[in-house]
LOGUPA-55633 format. One record per residue (C-alpha): residue in one letter; residue number from 1; x, y, z; chain. Coordinates in Angstrom, 1 decimal, padded with zeros to 4 digits, always signed. Example, Ala and Ser with C-alpha at 12.3 -4.5 7.8 and 13.67 -1.06 7.14 Angstrom:
2
{rec 'a', 1, {+012.3, -004.5, +007.8}, 'A'}
{rec 's', 2, {+013.7, -001.1, +007.1}, 'A'}
END
This chain:
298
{rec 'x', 1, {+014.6, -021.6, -008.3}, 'A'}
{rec 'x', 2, {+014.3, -017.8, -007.4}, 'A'}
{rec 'x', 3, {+010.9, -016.4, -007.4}, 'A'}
{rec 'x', 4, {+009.7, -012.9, -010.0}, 'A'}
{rec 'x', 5, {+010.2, -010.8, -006.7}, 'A'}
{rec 'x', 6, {+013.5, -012.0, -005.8}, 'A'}
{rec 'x', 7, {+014.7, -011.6, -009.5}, 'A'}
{rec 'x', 8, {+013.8, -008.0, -009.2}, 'A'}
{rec 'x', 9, {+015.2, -007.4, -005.9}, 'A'}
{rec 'x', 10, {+018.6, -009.0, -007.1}, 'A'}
{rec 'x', 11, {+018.6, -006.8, -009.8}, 'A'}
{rec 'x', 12, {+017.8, -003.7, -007.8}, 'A'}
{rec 'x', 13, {+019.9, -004.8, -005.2}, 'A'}
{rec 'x', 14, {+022.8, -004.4, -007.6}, 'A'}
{rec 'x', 15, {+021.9, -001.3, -008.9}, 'A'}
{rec 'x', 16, {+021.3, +000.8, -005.1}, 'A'}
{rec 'x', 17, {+024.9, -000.7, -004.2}, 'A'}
{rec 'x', 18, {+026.3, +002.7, -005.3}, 'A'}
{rec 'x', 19, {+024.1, +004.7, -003.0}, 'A'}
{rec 'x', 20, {+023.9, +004.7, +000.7}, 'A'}
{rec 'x', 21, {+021.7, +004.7, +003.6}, 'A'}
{rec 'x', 22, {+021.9, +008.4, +004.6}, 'A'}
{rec 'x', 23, {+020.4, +009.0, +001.0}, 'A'}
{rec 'x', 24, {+018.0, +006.6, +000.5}, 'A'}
{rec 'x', 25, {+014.5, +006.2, +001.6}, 'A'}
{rec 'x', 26, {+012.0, +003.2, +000.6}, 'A'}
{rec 'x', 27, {+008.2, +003.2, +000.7}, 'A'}
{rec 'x', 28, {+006.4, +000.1, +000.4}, 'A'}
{rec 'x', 29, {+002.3, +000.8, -001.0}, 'A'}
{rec 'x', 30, {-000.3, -002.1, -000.6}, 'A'}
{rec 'x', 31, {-003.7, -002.5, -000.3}, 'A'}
{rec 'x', 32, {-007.4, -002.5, -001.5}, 'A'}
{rec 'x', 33, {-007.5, -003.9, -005.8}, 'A'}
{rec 'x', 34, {-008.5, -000.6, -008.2}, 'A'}
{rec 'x', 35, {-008.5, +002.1, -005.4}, 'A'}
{rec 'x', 36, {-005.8, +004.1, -007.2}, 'A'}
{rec 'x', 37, {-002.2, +003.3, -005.7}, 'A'}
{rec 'x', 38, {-000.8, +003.8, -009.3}, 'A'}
{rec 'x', 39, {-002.4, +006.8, -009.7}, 'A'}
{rec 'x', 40, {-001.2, +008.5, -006.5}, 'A'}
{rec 'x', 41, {+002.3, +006.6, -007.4}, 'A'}
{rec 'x', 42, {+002.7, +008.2, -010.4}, 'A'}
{rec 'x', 43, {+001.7, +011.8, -009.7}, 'A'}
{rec 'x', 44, {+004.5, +011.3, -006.9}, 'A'}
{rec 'x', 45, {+006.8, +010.4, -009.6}, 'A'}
{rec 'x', 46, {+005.8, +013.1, -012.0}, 'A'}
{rec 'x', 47, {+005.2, +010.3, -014.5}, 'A'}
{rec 'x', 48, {+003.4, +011.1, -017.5}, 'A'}
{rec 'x', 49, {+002.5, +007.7, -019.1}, 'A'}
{rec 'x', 50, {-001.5, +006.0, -017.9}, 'A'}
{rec 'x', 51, {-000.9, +003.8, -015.1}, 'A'}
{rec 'x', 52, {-001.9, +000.1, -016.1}, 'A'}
{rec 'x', 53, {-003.1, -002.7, -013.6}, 'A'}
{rec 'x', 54, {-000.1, -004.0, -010.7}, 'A'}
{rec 'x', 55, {-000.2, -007.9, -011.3}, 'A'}
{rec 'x', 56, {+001.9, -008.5, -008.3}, 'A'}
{rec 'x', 57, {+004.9, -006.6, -007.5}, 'A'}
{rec 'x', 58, {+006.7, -003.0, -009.2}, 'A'}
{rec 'x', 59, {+009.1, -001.3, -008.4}, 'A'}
{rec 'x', 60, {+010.3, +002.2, -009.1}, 'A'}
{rec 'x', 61, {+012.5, +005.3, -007.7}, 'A'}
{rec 'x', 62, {+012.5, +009.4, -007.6}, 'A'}
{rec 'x', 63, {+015.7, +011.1, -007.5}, 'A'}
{rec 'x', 64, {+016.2, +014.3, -006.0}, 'A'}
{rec 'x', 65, {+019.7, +016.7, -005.5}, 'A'}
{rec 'x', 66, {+020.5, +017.4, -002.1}, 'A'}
{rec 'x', 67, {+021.1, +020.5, -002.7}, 'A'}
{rec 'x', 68, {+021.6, +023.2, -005.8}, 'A'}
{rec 'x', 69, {+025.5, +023.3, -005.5}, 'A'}
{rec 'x', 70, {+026.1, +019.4, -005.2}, 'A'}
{rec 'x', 71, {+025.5, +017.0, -007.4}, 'A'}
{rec 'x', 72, {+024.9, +014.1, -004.7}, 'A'}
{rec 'x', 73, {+021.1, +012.9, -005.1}, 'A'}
{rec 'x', 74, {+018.8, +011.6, -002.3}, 'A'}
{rec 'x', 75, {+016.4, +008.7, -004.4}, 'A'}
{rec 'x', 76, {+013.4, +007.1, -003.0}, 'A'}
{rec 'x', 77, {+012.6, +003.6, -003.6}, 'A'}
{rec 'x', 78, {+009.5, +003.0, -004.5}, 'A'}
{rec 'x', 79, {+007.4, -000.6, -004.3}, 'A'}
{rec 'x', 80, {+003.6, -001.0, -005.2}, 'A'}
{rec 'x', 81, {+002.4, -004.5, -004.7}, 'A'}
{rec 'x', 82, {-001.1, -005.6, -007.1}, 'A'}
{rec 'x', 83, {-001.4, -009.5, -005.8}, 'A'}
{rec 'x', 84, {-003.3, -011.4, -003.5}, 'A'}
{rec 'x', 85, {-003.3, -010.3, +000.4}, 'A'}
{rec 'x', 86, {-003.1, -013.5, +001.8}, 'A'}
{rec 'x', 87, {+001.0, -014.1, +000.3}, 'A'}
{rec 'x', 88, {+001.7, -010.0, +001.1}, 'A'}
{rec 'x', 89, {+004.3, -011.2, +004.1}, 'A'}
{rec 'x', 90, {+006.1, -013.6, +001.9}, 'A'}
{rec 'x', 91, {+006.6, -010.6, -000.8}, 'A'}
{rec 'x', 92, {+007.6, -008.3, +001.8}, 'A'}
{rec 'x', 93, {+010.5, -010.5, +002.9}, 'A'}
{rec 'x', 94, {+012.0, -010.0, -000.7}, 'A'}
{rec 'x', 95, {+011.8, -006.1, -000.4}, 'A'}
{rec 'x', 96, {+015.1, -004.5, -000.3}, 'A'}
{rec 'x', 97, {+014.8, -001.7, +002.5}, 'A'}
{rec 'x', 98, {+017.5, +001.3, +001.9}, 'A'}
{rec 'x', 99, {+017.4, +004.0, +004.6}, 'A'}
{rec 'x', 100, {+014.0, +005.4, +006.4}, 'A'}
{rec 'x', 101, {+011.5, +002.7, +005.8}, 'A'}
{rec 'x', 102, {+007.6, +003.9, +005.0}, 'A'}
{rec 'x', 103, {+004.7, +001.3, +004.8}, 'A'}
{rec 'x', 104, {+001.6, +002.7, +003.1}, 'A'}
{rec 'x', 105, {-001.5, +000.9, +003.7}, 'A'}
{rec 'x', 106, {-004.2, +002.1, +000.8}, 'A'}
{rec 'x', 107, {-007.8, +000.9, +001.7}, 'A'}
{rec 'x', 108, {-011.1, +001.6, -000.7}, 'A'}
{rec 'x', 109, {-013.6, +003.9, +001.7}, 'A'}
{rec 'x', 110, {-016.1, +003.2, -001.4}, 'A'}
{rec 'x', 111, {-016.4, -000.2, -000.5}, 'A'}
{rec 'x', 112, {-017.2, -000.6, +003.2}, 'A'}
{rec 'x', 113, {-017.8, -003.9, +003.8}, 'A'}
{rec 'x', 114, {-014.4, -004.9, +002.8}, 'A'}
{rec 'x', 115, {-012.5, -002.3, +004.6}, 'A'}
{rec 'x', 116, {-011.8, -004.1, +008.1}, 'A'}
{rec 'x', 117, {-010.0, -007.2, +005.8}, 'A'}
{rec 'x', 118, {-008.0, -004.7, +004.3}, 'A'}
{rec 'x', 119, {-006.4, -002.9, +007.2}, 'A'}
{rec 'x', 120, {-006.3, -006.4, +009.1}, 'A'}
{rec 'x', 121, {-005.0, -008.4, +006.7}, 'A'}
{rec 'x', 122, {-002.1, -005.8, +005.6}, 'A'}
{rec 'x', 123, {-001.4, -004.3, +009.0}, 'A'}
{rec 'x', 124, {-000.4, -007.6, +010.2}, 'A'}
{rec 'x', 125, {+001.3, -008.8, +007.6}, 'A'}
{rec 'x', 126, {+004.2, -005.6, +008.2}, 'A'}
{rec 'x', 127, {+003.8, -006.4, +012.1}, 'A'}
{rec 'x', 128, {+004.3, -010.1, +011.6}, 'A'}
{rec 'x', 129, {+007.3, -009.5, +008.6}, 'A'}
{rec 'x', 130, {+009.3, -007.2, +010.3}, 'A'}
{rec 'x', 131, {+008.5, -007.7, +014.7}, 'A'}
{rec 'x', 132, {+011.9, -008.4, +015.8}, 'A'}
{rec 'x', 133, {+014.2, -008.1, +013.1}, 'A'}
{rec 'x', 134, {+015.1, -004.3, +014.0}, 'A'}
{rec 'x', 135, {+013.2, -002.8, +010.6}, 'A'}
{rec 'x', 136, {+010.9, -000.3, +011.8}, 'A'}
{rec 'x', 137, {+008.5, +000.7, +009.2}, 'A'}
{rec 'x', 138, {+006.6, +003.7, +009.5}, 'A'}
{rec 'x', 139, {+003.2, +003.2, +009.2}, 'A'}
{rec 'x', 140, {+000.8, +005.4, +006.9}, 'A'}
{rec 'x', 141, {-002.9, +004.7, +006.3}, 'A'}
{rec 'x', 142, {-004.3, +005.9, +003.2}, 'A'}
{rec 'x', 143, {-008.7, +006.2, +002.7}, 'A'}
{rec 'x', 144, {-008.6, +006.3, -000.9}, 'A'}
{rec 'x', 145, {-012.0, +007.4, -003.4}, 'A'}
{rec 'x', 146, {-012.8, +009.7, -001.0}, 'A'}
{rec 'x', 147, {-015.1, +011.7, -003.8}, 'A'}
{rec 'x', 148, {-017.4, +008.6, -003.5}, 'A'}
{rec 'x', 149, {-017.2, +007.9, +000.4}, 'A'}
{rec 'x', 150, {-017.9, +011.6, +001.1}, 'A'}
{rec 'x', 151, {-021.4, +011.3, -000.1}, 'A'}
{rec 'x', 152, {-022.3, +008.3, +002.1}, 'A'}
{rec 'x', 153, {-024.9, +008.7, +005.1}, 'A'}
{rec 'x', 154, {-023.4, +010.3, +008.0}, 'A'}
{rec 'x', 155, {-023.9, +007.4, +010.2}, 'A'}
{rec 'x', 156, {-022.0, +005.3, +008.2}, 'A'}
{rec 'x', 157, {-019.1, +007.8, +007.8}, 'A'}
{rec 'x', 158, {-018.9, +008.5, +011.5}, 'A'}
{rec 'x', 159, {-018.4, +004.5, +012.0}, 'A'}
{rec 'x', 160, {-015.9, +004.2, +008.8}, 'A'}
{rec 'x', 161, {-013.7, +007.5, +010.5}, 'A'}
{rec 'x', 162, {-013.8, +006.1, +014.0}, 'A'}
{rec 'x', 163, {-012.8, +002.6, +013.2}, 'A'}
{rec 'x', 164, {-009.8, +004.0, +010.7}, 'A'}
{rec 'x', 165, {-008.7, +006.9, +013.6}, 'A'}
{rec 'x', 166, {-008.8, +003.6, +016.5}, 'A'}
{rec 'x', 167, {-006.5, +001.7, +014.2}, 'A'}
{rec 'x', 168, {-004.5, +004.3, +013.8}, 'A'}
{rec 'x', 169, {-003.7, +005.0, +016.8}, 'A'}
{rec 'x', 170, {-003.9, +001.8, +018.2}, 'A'}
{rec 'x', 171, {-000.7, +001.2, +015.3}, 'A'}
{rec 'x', 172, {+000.7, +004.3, +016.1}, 'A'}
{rec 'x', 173, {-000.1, +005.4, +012.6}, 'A'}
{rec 'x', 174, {-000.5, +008.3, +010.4}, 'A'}
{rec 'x', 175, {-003.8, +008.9, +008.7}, 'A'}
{rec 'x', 176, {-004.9, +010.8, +005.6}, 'A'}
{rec 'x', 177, {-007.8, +010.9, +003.2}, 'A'}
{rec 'x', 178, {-007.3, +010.8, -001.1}, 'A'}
{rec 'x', 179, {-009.1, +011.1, -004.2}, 'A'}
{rec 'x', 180, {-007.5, +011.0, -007.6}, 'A'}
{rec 'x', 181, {-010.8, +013.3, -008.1}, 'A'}
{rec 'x', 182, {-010.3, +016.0, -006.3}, 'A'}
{rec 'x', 183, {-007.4, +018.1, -006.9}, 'A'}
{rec 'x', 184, {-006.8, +019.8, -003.3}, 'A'}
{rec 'x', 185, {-006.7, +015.8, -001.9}, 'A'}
{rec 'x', 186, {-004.3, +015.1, -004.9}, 'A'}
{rec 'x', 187, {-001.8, +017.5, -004.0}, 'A'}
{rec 'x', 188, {-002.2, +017.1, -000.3}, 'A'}
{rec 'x', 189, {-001.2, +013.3, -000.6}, 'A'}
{rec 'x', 190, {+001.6, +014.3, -003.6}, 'A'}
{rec 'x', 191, {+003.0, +016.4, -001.0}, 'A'}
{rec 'x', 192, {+003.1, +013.7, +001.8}, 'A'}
{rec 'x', 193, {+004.5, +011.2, -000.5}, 'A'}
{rec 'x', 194, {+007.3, +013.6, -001.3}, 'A'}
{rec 'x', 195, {+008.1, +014.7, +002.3}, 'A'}
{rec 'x', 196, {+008.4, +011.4, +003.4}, 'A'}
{rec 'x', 197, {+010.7, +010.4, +000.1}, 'A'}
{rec 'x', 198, {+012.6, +013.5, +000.4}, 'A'}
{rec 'x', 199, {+012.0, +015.2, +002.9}, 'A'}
{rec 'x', 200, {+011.1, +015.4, +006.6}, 'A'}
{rec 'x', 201, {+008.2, +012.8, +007.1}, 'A'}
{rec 'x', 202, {+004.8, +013.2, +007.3}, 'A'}
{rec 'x', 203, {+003.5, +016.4, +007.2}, 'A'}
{rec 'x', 204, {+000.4, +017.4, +007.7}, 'A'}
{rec 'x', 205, {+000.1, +021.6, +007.0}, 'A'}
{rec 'x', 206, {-003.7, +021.5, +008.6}, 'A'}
{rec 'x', 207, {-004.9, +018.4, +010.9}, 'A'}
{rec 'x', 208, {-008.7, +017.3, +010.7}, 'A'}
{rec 'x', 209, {-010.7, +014.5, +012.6}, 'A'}
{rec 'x', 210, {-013.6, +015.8, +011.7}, 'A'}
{rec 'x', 211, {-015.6, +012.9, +010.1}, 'A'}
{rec 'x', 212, {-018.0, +015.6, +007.6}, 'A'}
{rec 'x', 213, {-014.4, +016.2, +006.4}, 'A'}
{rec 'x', 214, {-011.1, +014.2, +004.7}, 'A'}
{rec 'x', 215, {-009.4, +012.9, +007.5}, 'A'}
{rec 'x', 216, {-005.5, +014.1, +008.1}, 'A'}
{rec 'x', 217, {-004.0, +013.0, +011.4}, 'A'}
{rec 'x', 218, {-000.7, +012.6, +011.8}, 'A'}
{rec 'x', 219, {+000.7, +010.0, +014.1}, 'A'}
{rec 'x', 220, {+000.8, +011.0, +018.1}, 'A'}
{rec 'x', 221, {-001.9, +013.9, +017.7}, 'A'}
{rec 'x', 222, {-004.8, +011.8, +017.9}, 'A'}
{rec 'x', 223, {-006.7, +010.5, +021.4}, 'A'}
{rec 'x', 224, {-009.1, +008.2, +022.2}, 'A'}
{rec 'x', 225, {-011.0, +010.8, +024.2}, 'A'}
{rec 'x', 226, {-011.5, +012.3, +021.1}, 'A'}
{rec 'x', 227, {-012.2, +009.8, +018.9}, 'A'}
{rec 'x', 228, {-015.2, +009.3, +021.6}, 'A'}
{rec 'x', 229, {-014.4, +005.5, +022.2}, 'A'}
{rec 'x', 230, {-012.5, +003.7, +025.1}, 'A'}
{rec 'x', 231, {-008.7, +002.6, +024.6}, 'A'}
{rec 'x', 232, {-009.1, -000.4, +022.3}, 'A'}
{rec 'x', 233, {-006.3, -003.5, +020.9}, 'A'}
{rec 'x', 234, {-007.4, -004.3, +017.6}, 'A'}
{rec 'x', 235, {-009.3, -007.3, +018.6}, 'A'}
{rec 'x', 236, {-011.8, -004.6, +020.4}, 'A'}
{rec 'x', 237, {-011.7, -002.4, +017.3}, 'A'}
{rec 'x', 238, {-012.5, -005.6, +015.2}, 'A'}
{rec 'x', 239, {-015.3, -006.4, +017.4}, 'A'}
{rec 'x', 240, {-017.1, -002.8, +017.4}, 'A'}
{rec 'x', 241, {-016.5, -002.4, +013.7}, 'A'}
{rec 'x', 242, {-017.8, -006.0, +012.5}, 'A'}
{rec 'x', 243, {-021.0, -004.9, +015.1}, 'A'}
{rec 'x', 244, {-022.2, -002.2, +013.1}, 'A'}
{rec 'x', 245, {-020.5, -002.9, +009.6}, 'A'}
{rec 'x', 246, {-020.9, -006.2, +008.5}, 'A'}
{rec 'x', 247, {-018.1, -008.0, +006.6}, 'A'}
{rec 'x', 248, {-018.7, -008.8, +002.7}, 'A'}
{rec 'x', 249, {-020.2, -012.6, +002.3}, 'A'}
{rec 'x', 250, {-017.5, -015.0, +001.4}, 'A'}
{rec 'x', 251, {-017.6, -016.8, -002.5}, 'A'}
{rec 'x', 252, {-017.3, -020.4, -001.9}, 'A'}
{rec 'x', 253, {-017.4, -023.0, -004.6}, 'A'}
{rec 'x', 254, {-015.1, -024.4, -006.8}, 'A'}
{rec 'x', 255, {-012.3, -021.1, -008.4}, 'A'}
{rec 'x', 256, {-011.4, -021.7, -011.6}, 'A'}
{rec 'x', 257, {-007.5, -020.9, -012.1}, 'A'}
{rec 'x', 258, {-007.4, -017.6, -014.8}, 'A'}
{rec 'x', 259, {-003.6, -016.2, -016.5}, 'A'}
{rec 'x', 260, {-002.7, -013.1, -016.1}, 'A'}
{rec 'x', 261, {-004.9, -010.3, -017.7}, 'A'}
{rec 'x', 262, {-003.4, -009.0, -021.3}, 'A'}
{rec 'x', 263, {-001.3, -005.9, -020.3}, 'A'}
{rec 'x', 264, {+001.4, -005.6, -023.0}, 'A'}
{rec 'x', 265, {+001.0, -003.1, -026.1}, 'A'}
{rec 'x', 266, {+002.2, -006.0, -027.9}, 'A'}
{rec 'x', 267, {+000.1, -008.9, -028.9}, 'A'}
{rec 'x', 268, {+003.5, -011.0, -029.4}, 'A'}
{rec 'x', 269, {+004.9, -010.1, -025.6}, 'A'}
{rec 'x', 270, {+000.6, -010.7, -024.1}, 'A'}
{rec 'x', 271, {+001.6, -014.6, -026.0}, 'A'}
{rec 'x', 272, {+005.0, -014.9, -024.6}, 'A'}
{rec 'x', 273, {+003.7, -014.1, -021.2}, 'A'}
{rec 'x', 274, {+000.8, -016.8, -021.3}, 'A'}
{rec 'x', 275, {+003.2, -019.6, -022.3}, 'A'}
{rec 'x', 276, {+005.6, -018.5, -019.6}, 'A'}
{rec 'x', 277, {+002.5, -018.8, -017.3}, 'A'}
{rec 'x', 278, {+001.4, -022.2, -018.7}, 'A'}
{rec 'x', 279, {+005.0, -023.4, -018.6}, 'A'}
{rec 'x', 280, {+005.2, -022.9, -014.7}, 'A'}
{rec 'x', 281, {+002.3, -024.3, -014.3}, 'A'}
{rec 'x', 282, {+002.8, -027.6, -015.6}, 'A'}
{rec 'x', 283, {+006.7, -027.8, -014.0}, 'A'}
{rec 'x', 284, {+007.0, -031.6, -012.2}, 'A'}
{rec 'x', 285, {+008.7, -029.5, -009.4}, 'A'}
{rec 'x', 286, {+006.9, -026.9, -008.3}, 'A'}
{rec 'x', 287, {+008.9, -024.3, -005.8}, 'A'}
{rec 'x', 288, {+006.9, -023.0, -003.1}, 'A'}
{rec 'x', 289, {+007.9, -019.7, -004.1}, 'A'}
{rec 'x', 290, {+006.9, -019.7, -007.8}, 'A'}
{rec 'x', 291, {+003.5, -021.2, -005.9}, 'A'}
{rec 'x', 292, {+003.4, -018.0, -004.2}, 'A'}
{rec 'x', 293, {+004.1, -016.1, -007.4}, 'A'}
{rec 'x', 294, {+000.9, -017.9, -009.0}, 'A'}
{rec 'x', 295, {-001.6, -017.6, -006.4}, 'A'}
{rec 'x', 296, {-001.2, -013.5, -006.4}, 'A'}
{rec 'x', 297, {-001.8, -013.1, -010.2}, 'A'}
{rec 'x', 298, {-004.7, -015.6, -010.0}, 'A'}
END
């Protein structure tokens, strides 16, 4: 039985068979819960409607004409992914990839002690995905609530920017600072997300690695000379992070199974939903897949 995300991607699938390669680009956005990737998403997408909460997996696209006299469009396929972390790589094998391939990693500066499980957690789920297989995703990092982080001690914001500039350049990444807040940050990462759908790549019109600042560095321009720190692997990045910013305290105890959070404007489709999600529960078989389907809307 065919899991939610491979539904989609069939049907997807289907409809990018009329376009090609050369046309296409596909970005890929994970990361910290509530930190605004549907906010940034739909600014990108000029979309007008309130965003509402990513349970696991969505998927939409921006077209664009190539140019004024032809009617041949370039269109950018877009996936956000809301579920659990810990089942990312099993969703990211079911992600169609059409043309230049970006992988945005979107981690909440607001709430440091979970920051280091973010960028580990998702940064190795794309290495471990797609090592080998000949997909090369380009890898973006994304500090999102930036309006909040900004006001931190400096201390603090000195460790926060040196551990996210190591990992980016340690994963060869590009790096850039948002708030849905502040309108100069807004349009700064609308503009990135639509050179890389559309356009060139990253761009980055003014670089910063000033730490007093919002962080833009695009990938290859940064140093470990100036970041002030030796070359590091991750595992020494892990270490001198986790040594000065402690990571949040585990919950242990027994985790009671919840449904999915009301999200429809209709009261009928919210009951509809919950007896789908009752009825999967209680199937005698249970596919491994579906599991996986569960365990990122619980």
């Amino acid at each position: 039985m065919l899991s939610i995300p491979e539904i989609a991607s069939q049907i997807v699938n289907k409809a990018l068979s009329e376009t090609n390669d050369d046309s296409s680009r596909t970005v890929f956005v994970a990361g910290s819960k509530s930190v605004g990737k549907s906010t940034l998403l739909h600014s990108f997408l000029e979309k007008n409607e309130a965003p509402r909460e990513t349970l696991v997996l969505e998927y939409s696209f921006g077209r664009k004409s190539v140019n004024k006299q032809s009617i041949d469009k370039s269109i950018c396929h877009v996936w956000e992914y809301g579920g659990k972390l810990d089942v990312l790589k099993n969703t990211l094998t079911s992600v169609p990839v059409r043309g230049k391939y970006y992988c945005c990693v979107m981690v909440d500066l607001s709430k440091i002690k979970n920051i280091w499980n973010i960028l580990e957690t998702c940064i190795g789920a794309v290495k471990e995905t797609y090592d080998g297989t000949g997909i090369e995703p380009e890898l973006i990092i994304i500090g999102g609530k930036y309006d909040v982080f900004k006001n931190y001690d400096n201390e603090i914001k000195k460790i926060i920017c040196t551990t996210m500039r190591s990992v980016s350049l340690a994963t060869n990444s590009h790096l850039i600072f948002y708030s849905s807040k502040e309108p100069q940050l807004v349009k700064r990462a609308r503009d990135m997300f639509y050179n890389i759908g559309f356009g060139a790549g990253f761009h980055a019109k003014e670089k910063n690695t000033n730490f007093a600042k919002p962080l833009v560095i695009p990938k290859g321009s940064d140093s470990w000379e100036s970041i002030g720190v030796p070359q590091s692997s991750m595992d020494m990045i892990k270490a001198r992070h986790l040594s000065r910013i402690a990571p949040e305290a585990e919950v242990t105890g027994d985790v009671t199974t919840a449904r999915p959070k009301l999200t429809h404007p209709e009261p009928v489709l919210d009951a509809l939903a919950s007896a789908k999600y009752d009825e999967l529960r209680s199937m005698e078989s249970f596919d491994f897949s579906i599991g996986d389907y569960l365990k990122a809307l619980d």
